[in-house]
N, CA, C and O atoms as a printed pandas DataFrame, in Angstrom:
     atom_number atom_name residue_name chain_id  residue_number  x_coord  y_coord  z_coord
0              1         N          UNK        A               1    1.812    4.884   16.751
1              2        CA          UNK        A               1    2.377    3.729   16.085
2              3         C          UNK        A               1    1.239    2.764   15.734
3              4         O          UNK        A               1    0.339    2.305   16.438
4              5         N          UNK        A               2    1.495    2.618   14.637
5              6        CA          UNK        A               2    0.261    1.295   14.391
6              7         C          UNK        A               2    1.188   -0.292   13.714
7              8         O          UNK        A               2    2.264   -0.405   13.126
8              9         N          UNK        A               3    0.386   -1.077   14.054
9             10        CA          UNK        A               3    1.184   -2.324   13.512
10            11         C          UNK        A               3    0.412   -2.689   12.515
11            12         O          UNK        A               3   -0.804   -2.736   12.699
12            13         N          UNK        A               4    1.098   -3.091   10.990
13            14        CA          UNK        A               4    0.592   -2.793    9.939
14            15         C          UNK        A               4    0.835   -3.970    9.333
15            16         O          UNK        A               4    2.015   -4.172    9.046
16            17         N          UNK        A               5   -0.350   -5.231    8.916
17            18        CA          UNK        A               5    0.137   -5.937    7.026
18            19         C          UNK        A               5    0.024   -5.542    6.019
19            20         O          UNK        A               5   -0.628   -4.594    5.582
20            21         N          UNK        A               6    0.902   -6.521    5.394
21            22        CA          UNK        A               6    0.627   -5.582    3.990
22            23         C          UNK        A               6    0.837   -6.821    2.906
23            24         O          UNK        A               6    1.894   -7.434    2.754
24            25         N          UNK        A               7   -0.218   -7.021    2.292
25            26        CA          UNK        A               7   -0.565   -7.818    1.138
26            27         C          UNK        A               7   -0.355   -7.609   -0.257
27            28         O          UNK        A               7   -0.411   -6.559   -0.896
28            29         N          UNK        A               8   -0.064   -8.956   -0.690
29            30        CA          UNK        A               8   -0.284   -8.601   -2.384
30            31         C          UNK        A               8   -1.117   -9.540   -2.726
31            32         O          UNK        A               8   -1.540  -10.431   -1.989
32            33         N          UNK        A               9   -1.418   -9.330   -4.061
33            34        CA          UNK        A               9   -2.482  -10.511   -4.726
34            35         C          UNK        A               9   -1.608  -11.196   -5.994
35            36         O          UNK        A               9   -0.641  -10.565   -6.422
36            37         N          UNK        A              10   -1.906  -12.291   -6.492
37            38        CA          UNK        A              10   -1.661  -13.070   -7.532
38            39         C          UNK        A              10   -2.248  -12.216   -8.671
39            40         O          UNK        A              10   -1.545  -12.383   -9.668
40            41         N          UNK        A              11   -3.290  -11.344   -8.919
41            42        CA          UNK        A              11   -3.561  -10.751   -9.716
42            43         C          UNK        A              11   -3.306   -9.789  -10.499
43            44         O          UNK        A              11   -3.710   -9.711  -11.659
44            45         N          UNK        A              12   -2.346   -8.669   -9.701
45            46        CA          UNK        A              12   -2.137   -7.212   -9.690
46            47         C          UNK        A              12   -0.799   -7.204   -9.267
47            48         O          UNK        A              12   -0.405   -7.774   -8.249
48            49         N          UNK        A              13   -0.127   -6.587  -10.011
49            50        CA          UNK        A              13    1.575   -6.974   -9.991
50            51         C          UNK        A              13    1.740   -5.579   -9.686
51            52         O          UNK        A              13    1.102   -4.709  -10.278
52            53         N          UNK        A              14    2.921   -5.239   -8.406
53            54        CA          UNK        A              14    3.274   -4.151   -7.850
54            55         C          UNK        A              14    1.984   -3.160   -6.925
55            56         O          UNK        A              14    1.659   -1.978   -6.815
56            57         N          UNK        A              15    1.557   -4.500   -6.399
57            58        CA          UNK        A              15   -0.349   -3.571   -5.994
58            59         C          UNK        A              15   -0.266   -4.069   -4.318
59            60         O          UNK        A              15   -0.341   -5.205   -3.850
60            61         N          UNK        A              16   -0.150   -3.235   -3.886
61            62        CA          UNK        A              16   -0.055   -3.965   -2.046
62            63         C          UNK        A              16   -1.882   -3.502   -1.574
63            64         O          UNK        A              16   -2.881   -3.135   -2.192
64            65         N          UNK        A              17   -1.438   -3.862    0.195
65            66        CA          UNK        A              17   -2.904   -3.241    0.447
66            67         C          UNK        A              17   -2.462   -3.275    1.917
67            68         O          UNK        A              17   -2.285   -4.409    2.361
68            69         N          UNK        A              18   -2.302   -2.499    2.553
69            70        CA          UNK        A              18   -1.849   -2.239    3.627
70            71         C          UNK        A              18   -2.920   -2.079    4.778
71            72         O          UNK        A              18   -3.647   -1.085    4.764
72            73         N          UNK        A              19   -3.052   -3.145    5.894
73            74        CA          UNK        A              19   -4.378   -3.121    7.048
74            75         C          UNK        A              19   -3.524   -3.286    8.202
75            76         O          UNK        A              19   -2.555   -4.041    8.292
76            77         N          UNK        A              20   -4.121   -2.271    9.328
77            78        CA          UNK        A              20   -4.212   -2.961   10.841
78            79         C          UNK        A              20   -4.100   -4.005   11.051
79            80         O          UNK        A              20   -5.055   -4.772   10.920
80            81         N          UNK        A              21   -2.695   -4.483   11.519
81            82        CA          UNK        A              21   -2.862   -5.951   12.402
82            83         C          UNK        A              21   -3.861   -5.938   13.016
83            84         O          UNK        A              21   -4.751   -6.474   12.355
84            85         N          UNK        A              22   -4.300   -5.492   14.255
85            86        CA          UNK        A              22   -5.366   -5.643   14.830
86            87         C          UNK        A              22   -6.518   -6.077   14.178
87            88         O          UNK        A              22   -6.917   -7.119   14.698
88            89         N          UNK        A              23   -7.543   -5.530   12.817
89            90        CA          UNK        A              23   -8.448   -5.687   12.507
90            91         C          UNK        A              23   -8.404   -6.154   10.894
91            92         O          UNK        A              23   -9.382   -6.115   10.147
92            93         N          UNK        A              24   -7.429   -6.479   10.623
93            94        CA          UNK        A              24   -6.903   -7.242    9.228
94            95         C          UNK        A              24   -8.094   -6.623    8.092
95            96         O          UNK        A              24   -8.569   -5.487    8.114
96            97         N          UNK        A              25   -8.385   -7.623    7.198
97            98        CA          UNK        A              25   -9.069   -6.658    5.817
98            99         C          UNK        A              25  -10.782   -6.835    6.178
99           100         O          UNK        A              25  -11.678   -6.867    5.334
100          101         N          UNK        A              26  -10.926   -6.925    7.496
101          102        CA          UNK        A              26  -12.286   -6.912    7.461
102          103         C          UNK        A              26  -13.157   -5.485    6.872
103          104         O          UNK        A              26  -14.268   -5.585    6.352
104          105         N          UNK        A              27  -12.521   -4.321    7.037
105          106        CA          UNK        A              27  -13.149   -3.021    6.412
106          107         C          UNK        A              27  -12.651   -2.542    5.185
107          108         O          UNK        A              27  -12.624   -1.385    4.765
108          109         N          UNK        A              28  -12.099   -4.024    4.451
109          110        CA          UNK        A              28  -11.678   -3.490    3.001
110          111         C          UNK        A              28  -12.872   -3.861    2.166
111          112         O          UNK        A              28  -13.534   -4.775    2.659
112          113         N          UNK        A              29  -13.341   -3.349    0.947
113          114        CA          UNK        A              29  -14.526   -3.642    0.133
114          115         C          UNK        A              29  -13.756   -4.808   -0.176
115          116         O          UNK        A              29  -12.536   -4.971   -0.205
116          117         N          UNK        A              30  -15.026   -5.847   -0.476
117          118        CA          UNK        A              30  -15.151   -7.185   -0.982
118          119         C          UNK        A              30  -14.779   -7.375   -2.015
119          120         O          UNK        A              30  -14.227   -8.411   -2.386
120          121         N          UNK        A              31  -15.143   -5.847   -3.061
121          122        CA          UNK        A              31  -15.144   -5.958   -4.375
122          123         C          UNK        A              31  -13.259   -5.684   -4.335
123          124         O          UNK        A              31  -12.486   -6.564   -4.714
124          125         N          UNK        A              32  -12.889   -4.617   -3.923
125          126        CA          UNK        A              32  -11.032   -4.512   -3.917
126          127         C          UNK        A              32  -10.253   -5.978   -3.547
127          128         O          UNK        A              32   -9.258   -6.109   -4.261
128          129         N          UNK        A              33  -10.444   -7.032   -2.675
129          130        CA          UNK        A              33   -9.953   -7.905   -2.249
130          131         C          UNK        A              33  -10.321   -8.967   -3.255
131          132         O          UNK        A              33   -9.732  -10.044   -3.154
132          133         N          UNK        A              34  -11.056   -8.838   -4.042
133          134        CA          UNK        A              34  -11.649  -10.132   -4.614
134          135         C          UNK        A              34  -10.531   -9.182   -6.033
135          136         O          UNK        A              34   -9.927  -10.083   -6.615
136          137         N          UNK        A              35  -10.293   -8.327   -6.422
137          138        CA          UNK        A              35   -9.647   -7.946   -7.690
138          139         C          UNK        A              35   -8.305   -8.103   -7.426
139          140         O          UNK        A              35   -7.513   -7.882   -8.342
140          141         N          UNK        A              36   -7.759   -8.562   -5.964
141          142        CA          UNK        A              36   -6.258   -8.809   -5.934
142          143         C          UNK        A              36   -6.232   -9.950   -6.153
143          144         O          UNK        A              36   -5.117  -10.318   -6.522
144          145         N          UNK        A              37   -7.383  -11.158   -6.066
145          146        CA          UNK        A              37   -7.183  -12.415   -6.474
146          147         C          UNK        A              37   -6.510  -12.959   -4.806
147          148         O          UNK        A              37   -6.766  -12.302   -3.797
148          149         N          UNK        A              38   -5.798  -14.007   -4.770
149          150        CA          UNK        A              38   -5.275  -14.575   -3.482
150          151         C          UNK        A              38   -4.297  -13.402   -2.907
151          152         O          UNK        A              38   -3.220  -13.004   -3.351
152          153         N          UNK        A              39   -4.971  -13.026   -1.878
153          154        CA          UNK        A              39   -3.863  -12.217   -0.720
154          155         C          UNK        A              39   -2.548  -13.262   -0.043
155          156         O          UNK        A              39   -2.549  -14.328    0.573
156          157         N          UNK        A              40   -1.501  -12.339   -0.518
157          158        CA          UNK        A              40   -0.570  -13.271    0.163
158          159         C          UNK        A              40    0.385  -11.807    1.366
159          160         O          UNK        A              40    0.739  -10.670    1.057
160          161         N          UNK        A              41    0.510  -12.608    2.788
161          162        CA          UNK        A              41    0.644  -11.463    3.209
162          163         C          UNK        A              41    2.220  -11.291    3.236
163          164         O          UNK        A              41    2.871  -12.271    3.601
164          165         N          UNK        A              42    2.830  -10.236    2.914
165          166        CA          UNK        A              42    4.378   -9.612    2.410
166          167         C          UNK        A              42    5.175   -9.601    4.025
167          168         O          UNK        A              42    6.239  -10.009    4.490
168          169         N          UNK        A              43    4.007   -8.909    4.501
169          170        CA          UNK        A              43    5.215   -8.366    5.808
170          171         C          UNK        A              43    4.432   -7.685    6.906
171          172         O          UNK        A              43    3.379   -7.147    6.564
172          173         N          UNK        A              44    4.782   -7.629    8.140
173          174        CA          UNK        A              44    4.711   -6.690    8.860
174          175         C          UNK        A              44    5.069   -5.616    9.314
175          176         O          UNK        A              44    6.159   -5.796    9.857
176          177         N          UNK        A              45    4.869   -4.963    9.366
177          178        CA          UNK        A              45    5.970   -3.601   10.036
178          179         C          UNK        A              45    5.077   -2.720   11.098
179          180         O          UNK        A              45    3.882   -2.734   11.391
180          181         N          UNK        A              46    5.653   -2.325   11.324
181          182        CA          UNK        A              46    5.609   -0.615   12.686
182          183         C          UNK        A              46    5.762    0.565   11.939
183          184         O          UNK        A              46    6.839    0.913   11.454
184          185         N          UNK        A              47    4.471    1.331   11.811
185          186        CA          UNK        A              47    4.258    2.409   11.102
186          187         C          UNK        A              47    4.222    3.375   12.327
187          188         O          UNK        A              47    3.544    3.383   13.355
188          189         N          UNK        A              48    5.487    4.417   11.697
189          190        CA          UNK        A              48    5.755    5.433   12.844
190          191         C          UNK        A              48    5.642    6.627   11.840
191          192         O          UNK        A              48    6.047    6.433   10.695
192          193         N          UNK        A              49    5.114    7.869   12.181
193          194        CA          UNK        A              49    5.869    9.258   11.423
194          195         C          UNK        A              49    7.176    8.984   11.008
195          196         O          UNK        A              49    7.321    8.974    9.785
196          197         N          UNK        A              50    8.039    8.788   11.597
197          198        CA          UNK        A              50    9.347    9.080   11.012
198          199         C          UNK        A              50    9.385    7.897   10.366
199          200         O          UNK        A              50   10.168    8.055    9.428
200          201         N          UNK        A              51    9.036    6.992   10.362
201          202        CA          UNK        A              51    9.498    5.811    9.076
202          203         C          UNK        A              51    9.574    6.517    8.002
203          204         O          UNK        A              51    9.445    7.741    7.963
204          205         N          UNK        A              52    9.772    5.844    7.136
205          206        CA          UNK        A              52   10.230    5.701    5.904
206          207         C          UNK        A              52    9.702    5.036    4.956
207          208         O          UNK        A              52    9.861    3.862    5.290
208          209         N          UNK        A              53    9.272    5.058    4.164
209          210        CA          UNK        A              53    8.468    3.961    3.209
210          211         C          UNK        A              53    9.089    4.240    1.545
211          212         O          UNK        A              53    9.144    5.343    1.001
212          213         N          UNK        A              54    9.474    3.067    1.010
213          214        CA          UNK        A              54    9.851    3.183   -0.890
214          215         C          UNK        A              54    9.140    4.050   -1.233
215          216         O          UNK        A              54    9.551    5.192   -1.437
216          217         N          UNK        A              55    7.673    3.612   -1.397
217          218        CA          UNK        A              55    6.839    4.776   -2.614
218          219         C          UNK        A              55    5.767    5.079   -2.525
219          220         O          UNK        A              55    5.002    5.278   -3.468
220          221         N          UNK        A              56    5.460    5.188   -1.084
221          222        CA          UNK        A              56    5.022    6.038   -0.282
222          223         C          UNK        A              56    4.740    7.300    0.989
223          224         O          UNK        A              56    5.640    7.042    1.788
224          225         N          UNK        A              57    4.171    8.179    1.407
225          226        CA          UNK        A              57    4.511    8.285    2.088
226          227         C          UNK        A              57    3.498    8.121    3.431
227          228         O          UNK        A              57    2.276    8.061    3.573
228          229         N          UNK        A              58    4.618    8.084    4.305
229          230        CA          UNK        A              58    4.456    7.195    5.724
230          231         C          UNK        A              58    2.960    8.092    6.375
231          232         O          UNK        A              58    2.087    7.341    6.810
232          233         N          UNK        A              59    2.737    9.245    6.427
233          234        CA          UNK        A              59    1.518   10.113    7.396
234          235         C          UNK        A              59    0.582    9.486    6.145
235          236         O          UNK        A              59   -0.434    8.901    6.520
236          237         N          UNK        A              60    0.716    9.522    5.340
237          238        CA          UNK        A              60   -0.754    9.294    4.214
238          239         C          UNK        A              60   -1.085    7.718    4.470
239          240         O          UNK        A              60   -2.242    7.422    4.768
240          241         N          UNK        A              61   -0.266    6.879    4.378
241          242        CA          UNK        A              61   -0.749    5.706    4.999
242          243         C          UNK        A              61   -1.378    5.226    6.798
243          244         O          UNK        A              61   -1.924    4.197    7.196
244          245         N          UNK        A              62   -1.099    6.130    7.309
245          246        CA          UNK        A              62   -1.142    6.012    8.545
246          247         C          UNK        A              62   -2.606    6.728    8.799
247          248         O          UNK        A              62   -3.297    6.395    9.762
248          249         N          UNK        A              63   -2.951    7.564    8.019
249          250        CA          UNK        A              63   -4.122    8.777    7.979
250          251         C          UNK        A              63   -5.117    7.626    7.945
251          252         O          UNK        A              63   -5.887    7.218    8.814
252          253         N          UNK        A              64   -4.791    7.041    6.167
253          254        CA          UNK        A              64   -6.004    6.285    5.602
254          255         C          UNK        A              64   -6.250    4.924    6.338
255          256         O          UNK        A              64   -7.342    4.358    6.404
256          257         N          UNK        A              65   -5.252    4.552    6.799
257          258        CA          UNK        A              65   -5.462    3.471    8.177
258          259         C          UNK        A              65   -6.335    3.683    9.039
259          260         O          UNK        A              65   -7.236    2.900    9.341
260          261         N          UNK        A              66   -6.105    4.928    9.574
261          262        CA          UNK        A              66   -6.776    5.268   10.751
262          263         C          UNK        A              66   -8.602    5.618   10.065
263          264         O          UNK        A              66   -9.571    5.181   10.686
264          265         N          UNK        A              67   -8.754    6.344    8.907
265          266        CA          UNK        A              67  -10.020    7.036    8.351
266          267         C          UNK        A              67  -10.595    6.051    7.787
267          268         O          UNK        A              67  -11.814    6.154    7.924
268          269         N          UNK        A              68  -10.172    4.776    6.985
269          270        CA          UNK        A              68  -11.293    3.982    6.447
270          271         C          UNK        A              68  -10.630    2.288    7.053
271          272         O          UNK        A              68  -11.374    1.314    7.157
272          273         N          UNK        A              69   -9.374    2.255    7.335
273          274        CA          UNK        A              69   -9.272    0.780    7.648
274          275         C          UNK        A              69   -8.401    0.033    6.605
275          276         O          UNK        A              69   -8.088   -1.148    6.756
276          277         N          UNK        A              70   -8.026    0.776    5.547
277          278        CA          UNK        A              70   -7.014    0.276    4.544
278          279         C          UNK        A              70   -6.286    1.367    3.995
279          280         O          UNK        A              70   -6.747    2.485    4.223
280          281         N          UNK        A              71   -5.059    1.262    3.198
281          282        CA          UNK        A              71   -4.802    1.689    1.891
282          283         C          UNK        A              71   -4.255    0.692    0.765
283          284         O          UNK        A              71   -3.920   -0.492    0.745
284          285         N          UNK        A              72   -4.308    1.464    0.078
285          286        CA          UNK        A              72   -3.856    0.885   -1.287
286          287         C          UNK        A              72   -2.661    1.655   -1.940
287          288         O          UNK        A              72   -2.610    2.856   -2.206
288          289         N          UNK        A              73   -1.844    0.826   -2.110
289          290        CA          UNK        A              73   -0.570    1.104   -2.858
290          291         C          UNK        A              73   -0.704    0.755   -4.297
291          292         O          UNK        A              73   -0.700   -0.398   -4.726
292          293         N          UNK        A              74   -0.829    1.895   -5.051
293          294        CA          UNK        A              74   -1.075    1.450   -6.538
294          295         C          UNK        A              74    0.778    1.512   -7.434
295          296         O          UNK        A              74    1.784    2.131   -7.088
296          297         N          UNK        A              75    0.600    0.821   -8.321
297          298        CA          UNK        A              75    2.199    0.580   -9.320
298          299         C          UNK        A              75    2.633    2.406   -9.688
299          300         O          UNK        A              75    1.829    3.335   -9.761
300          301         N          UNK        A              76    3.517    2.442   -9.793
301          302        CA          UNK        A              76    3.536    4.046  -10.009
302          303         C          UNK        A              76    3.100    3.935  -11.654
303          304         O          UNK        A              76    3.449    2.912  -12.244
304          305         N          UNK        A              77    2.276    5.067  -12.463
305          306        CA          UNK        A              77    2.312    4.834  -14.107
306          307         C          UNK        A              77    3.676    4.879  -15.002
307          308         O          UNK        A              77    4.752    5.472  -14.930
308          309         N          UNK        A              78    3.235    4.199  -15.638
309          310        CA          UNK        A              78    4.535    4.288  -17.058
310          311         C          UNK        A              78    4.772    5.552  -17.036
311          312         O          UNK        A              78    5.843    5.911  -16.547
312          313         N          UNK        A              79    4.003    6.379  -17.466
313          314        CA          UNK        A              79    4.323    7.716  -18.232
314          315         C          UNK        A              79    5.265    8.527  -16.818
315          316         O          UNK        A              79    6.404    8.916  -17.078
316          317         N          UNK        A              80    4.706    8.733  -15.366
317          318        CA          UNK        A              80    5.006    9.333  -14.420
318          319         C          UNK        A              80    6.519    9.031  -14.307
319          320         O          UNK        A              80    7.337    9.931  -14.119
320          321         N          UNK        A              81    7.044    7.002  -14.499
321          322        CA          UNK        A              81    8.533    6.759  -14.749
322          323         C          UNK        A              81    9.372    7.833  -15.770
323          324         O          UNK        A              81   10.410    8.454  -15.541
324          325         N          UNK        A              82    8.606    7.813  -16.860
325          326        CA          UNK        A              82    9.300    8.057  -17.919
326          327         C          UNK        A              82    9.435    9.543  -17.766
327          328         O          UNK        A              82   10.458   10.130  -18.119
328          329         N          UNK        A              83    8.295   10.212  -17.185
329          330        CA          UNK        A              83    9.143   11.773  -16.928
330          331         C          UNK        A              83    9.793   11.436  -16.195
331          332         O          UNK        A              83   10.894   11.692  -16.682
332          333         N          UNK        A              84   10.033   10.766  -14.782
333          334        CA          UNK        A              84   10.864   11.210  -14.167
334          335         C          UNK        A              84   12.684   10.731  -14.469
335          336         O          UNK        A              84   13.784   11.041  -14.010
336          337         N          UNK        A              85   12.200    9.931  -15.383
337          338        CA          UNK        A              85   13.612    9.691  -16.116
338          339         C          UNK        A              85   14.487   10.731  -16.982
339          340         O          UNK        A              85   15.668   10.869  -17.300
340          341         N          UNK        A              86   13.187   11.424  -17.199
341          342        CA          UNK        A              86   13.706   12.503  -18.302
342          343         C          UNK        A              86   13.876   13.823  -17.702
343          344         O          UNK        A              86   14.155   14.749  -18.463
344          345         N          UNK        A              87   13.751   14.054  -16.437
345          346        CA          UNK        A              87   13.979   15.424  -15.949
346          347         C          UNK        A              87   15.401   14.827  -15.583
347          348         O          UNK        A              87   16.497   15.367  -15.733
348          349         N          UNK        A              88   15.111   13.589  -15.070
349          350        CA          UNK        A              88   17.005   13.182  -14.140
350          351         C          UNK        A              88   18.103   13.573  -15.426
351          352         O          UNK        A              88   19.242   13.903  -15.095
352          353         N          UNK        A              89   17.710   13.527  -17.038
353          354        CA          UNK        A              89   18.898   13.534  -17.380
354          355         C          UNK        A              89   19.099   14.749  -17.254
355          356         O          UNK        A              89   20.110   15.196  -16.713
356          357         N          UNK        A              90   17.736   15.793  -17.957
357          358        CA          UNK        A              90   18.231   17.132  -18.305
358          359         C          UNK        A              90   18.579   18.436  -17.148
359          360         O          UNK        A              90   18.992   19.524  -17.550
């Protein structure tokens, strides 16, 4: 289990950044934190295997937590929506 924030910036719309409570964004590059503009922090949570996460998934965040000290939640692309809109009809 890890205890997890998770930030957004004023800059980057639908862009989180997910760190260790324990050791917050000290091992995030300077240059990534400075391109979210003001971190505002969203939430906390308890990252377990079996969680659950919207639009991600839960072991890949928990991996890159553990291997560099952050992740990044990027917006899903336009185009990736729009297929998946278009397989739902056909």
């Amino acid at each position: 289990m890890i205890l997890c924030d998770i930030y957004k910036g004023n800059k980057k719309s639908e862009m989180y950044l997910y760190v260790p409570s324990d050791t917050g964004t000290k091992d995030v590059p300077q240059a990534l934190i400075q391109s979210f503009g003001e971190l505002e922090l969203v939430m906390k949570i308890k990252l377990t295997k079996s969680r659950k996460l919207a639009r991600v998934d839960v072991a890949t965040v928990i991996n890159e937590l553990q291997q560099t000290g952050f992740y990044l939640q990027v917006p899903p692309s336009k185009w990736a929506e729009s297929e998946d809109r278009s397989s739902a009809k056909g």
